[in-house]
C-alpha positions, 0 to 999 in steps of 0.5 A, spaced: 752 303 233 755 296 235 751 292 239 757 288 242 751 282 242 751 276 239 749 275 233 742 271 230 742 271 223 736 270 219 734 265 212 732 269 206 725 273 207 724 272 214 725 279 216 718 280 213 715 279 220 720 284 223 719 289 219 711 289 220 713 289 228 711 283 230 715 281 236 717 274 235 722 270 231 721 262 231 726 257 231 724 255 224 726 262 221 734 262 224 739 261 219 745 262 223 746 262 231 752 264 235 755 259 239 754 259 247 748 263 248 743 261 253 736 262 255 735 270 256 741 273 253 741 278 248 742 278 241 743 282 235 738 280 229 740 282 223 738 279 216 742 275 210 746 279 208 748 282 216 743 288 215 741 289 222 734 289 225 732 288 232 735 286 239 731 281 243 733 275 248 734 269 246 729 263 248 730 255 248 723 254 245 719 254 238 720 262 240 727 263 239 728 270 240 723 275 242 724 284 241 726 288 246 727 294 240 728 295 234 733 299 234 740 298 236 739 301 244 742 299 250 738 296 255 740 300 261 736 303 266 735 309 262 732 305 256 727 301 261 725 309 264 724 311 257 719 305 256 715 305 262 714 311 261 710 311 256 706 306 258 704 310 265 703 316 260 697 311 256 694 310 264 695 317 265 690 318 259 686 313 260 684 316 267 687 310 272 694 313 275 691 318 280 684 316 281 681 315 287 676 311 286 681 306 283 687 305 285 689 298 281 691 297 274 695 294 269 702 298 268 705 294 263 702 289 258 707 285 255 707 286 248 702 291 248 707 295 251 712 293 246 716 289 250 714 281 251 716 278 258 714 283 263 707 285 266 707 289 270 701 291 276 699 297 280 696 295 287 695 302 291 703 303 292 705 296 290 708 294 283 708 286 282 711 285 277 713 278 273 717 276 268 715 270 263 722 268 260 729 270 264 732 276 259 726 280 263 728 277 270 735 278 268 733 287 268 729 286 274 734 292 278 733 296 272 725 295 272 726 296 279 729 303 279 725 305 273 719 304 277 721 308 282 724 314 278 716 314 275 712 314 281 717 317 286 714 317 294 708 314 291 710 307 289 711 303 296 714 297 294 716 292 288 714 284 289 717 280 284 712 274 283 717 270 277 717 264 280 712 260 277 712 264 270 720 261 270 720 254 272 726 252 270 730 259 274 732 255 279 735 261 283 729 265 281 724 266 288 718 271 289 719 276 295 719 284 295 726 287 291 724 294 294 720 297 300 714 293 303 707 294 303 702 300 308 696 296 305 695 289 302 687 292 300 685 296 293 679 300 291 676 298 283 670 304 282 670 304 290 668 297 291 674 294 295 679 288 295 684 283 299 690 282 294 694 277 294 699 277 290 704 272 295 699 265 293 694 268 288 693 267 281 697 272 276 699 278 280 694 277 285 687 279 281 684 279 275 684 287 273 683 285 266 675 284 269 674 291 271 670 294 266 666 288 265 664 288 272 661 294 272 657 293 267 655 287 271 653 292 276 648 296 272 644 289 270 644 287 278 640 291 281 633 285 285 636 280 280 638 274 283 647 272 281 651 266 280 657 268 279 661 261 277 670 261 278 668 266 282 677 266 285 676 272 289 669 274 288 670 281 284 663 279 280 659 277 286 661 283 290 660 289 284 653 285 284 652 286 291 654 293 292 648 295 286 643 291 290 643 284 287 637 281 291 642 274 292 648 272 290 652 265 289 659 264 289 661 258 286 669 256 286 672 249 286 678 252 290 676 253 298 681 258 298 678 261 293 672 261 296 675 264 303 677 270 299 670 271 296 668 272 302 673 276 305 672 281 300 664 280 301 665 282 308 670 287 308 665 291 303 660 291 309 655 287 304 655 280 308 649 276 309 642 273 307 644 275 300 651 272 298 652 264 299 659 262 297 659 255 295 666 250 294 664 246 288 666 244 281 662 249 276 661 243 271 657 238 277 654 245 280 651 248 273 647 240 272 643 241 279 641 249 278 634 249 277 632 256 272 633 260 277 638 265 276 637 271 273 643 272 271 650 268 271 657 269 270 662 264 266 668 266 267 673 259 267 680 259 267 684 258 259 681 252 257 686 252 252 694 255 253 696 252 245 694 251 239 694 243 240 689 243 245 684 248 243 679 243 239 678 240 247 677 247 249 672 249 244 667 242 247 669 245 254 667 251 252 661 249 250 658 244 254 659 250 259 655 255 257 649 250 254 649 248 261 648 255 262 643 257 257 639 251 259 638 253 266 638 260 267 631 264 268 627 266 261 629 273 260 636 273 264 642 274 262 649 271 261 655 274 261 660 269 258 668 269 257 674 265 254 681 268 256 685 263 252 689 266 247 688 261 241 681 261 241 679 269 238 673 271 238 670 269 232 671 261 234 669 263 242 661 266 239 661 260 234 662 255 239 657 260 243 652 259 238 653 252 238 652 251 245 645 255 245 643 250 239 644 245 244 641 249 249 635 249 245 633 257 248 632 264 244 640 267 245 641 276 243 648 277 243 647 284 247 654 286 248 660 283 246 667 284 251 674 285 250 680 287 255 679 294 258 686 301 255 691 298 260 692 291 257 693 295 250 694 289 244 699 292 240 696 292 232 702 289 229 703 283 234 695 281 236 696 275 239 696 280 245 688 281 244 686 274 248 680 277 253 673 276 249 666 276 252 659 275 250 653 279 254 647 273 252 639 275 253 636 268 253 629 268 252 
């Protein structure tokens, strides 16, 4: 079967990645490029000798293409219900889709669901869906009516939030492409939450957190918290709802800060036991006294390229020092990095030089990942990218 797409050839060898289904081919790979291709076209990738391999969309940067699929299928709308499909069976099994406790979920996670580009998000009856290259931006009708064959009547409205992962489209603009929203409040473990998904960061909220808040919740109960770039407070309040004696939220963004609250609020749990705090972590961690049993360091990515990564590690560190320096003898530090290029095994290094500086007793008691609905796919692990650490500091 012809594809009827432009073609990219490789050099010789560079199908290896391919062939290990890995999802990118860098620019250094290409050995011959049809002409007049734009950013988001698709193309057909085929070996030195004209063998096919994949279908992808074409990128101006040092991603020249990345794989849609890796076999010769068309991209219409029967093909995007096929693979949402799949990725609302994986959320099926892990109990998220019809779950009344929890009605907010990652529905589809680039790569990890083997399509690079598109994140998809479940908030109760509305898919908030964004695109980070233009070739997904391009199929949004089609992601749209897949979304709608999937979910039926329960499925309210798609918003589409592209316009900051696309900078340069410039015709693209946020707004709803279907139905409206009956509510903007979801429920995570029964604990409820204002999302924003207009304004917010991301897609309104950070769902990646979900487990690792409840594990925060069993350790809360008479202790005193310090949740630090708290955006909208889901830490703060999974420590009030299990009976934190106080709680501080700490974020440098005032809207930030009114959110958290809001959240509070909406939970019933406002009063003499939350003090949320407009203010730089960095200058606020200097002036804490050992006086919380347990804080939380979950910072924005320090660093988004590799070529920035050696000034996230020192960040990194002088952080989570100025956090084991002070926290309470015998409290906990639940520590996080979301930065794609600083995997685990540098994140505890960087750690464990943090609490040599610190000069405390450290346990590592838990190590922390991203929960089953951000899957990282085995072939291409660049989508692993959430790490924490538990620390007992004695």
């Amino acid at each position: 079967m012809q594809s009827n797409y432009p073609v990219v050839q490789l050099k010789k060898g560079k199908e290896i990645s391919l062939q290990r289904r890995h999802h990118w081919i860098f620019s250094g790979a290409i050995a011959k490029i049809d002409g007049g291709l734009s950013a988001g076209d698709l193309v057909e990738v085929v070996d030195e000798k004209g063998k096919f391999l994949a279908i992808g969309f074409f990128g101006e940067g040092s991603i020249a293409v990345r794989i849609a699929a890796f076999e010769q299928s068309p991209l219409d709308t029967s093909f995007w219900i096929r693979l949402l499909k799949k990725a609302h069976r994986l959320r099926q099994l892990l109990g998220l889709t019809d779950n009344p406790d929890t009605n907010v979920y990652r529905l589809f996670h680039a790569e990890g669901d083997l399509m690079p580009g598109l994140i998809i998000d479940f908030y109760n009856g509305t898919a908030v869906v964004q695109a980070h290259h233009e070739g997904i931006h391009r199929h949004l009708v089609e992601i749209t009516s897949a979304l709608q064959s999937i979910y039926g009547e329960k499925l309210k409205a798609v918003y589409d939030k592209s316009k900051a992962t696309l900078p340069n489209a410039i015709a693209v603009t946020d707004g709803f492409v279907f139905g409206a929203p009956e509510t903007q409040q979801v429920s995570e473990y029964g604990n409820f939450f204002e999302i924003d998904w207009e304004k917010g960061q991301k897609t309104g909220f950070f769902i990646d957190q979900r487990e690792n808040r409840q594990l925060l919740g069993r350790y809360s109960a008479g202790k005193k918290v310090l949740n630090t770039f708290c955006y909208s407070g889901g830490f703060s309040v999974y420590a009030l709802s299990q009976g934190a004696k106080e709680v501080h939220s700490v974020d440098i963004s005032a809207a930030a800060i009114a959110l958290t609250d809001q959240n509070v609020a909406i939970n019933r749990l406002a009063g003499d036991r939350h003090k949320s705090v407009a203010a730089d972590v960095m200058h606020y961690l200097k002036e804490v006294s050992q006086d919380f049993e347990i804080i939380v360091l979950d910072p924005p990515a320090f660093a988004k390229h590799v070529r920035s990564r050696h000034q996230a590690v020192q960040a990194y560190k002088r952080i989570n020092s100025m956090a084991i320096k002070n926290i309470r003898p015998g409290g906990l530090l639940f520590t996080f990095s979301c930065s794609q290029v600083v995997d685990m095994s540098l994140f505890t290094h960087t750690i464990t030089a943090a609490a040599l500086e610190a000069n405390r007793q450290v346990k590592i008691i838990h190590q922390l990942t991203q929960p089953g609905d951000h899957p990282v796919n085995i072939f291409h692990q660049e989508t692993a990218y959430l790490k924490g650490l538990v620390l007992y500091v004695v």
